[in-house]
N, C-alpha and C positions, 0 to 999 in steps of 0.2 A: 560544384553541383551539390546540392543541397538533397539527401536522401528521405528527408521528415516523413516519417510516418503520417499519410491523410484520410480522413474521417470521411467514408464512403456514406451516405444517407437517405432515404427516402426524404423528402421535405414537402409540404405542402408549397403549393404555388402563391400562394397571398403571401406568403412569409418574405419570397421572393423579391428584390428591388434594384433594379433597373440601372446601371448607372447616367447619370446625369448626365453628363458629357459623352458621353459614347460616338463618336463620330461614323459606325457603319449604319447605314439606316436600311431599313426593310420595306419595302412600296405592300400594297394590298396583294400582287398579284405571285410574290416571290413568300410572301406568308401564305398563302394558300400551296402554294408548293410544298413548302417544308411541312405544313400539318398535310397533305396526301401521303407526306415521305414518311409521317410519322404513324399512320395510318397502315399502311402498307408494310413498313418494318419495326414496328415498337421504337419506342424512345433507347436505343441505341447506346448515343453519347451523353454522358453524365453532364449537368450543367457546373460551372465552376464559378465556387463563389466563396466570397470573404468570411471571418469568425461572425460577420452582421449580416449575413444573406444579399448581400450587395453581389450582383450578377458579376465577373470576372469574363467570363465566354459561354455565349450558349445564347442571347439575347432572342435572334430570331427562333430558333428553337422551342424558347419558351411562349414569345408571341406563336408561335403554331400550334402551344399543347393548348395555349387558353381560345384559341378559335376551336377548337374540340373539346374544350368542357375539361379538361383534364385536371385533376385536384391533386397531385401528389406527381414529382419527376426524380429522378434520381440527383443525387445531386457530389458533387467533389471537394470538400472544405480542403481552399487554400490558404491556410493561413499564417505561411513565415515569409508571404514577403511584405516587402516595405511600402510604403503610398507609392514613392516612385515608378516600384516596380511591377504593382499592380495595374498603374497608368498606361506604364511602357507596354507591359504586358495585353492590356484588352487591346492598343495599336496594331500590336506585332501579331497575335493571334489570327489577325485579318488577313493583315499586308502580306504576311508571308504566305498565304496560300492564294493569294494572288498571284504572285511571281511563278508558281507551279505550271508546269504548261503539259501539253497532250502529246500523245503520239496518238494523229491524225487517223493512222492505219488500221491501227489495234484498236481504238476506241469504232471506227465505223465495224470494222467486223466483232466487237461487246455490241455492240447497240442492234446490228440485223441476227447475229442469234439471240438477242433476247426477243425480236419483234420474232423470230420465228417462232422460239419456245410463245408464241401469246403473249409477253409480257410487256404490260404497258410503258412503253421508254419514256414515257413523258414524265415517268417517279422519278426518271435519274437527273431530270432537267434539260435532257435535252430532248430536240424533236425531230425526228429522221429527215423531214424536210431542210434539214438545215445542212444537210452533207447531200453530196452528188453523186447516185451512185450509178455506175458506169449502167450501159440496157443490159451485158452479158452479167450483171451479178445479182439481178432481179430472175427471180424464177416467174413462169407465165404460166397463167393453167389456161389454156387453149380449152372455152366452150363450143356446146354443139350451133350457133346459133350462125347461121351462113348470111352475110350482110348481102351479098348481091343477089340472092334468092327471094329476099325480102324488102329487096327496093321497090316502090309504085310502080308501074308500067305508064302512068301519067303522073310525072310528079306536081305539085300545087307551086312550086316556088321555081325560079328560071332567071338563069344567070340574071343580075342589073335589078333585081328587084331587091327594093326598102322595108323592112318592115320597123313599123313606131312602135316601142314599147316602154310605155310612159315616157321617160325624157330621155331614152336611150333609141338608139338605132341599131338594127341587123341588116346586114345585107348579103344577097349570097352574089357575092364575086370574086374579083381574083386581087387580095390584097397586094400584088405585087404592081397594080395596074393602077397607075396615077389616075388617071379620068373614074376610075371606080372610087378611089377612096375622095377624091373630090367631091361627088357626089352624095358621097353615104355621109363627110362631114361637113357640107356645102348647103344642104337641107334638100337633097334628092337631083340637083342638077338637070330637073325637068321630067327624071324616071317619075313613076306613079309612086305615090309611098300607100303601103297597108297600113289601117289601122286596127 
């Protein structure tokens, strides 16, 4: 293991360059993530780079400080390894936090105390929609507003009716009932359709 003392630095971002080959790639929508991320918690992790400003790790990073205007990031001079290892190294930096995986459990209860604390979960990349969480682990706040007090005493719509809503169809029936959904996707089955 190689202890070298490394040159911690502010650097302007133009001075910055990219490698050429870099195999991880960044789509529009995973840069705009990491500039929210960057937004929301300051530039964090130092980018790491060669005695030439040649990016080493940090790529998307730096794609997210330049959609925010940002002129100056921190930055980590690597400079005792070798081409090879430099190569190897922007690879393995990826790949290996790849292979890192979750605990399922602990990560759904991080993610609803932070939507409890207000805090937008969608900084940490994920979206709450994307776990299942059970009815008893949702809290419900029970309003004043009574549904059957406030249903019509004539309603306007009655079981077998269609209504057209531009190229779509509504029907109030009983989707479990073949001859109803025939009809609602059959172009009304002789019912009246609304327009």
């Amino acid at each position: 293991m190689n202890n070298k003392t490394r040159r911690y630095e502010m650097v302007e971002i133009d001075k910055l360059k990219p490698y050429e080959r870099n195999a991880r790639t960044h789509d529009d929508k995973q840069i705009e993530k990491i500039a929210n991320s960057i937004k929301e918690f300051g530039f964090i992790n130092p980018v790491l780079i060669d005695n030439n400003y040649g990016i080493i790790a940090g790529h998307g990073r730096v794609l997210g400080a330049l959609k925010l205007g940002i002129k100056e990031l921190p930055c980590l001079f690597i400079e005792d390894l070798s081409e090879a290892q430099k190569r190897a190294y922007i690879i393995t930096d990826n790949k290996l936090s790849e292979d890192a995986g979750w605990d399922d459990t602990i990560l759904k209860e991080e993610l609803k105390a932070l939507d409890e604390m207000n805090f937008n979960v969608e900084l940490t990349g994920f979206c709450l929609s994307e776990f299942d969480f059970d009815v008893d682990e949702i809290e419900f706040n029970e309003d004043e507003y009574d549904v059957e007090s406030n249903l019509p005493e004539n309603p306007k719509s009655k079981l077998g009716d269609i209504f057209k809503l531009g190229n779509h169809r509504l029907m109030c029936g009983d989707s479990t009932n073949p001859e109803h959904i025939n009809a609602l996707i059959g172009g009304g089955g002789g019912r009246p359709l609304y327009y």
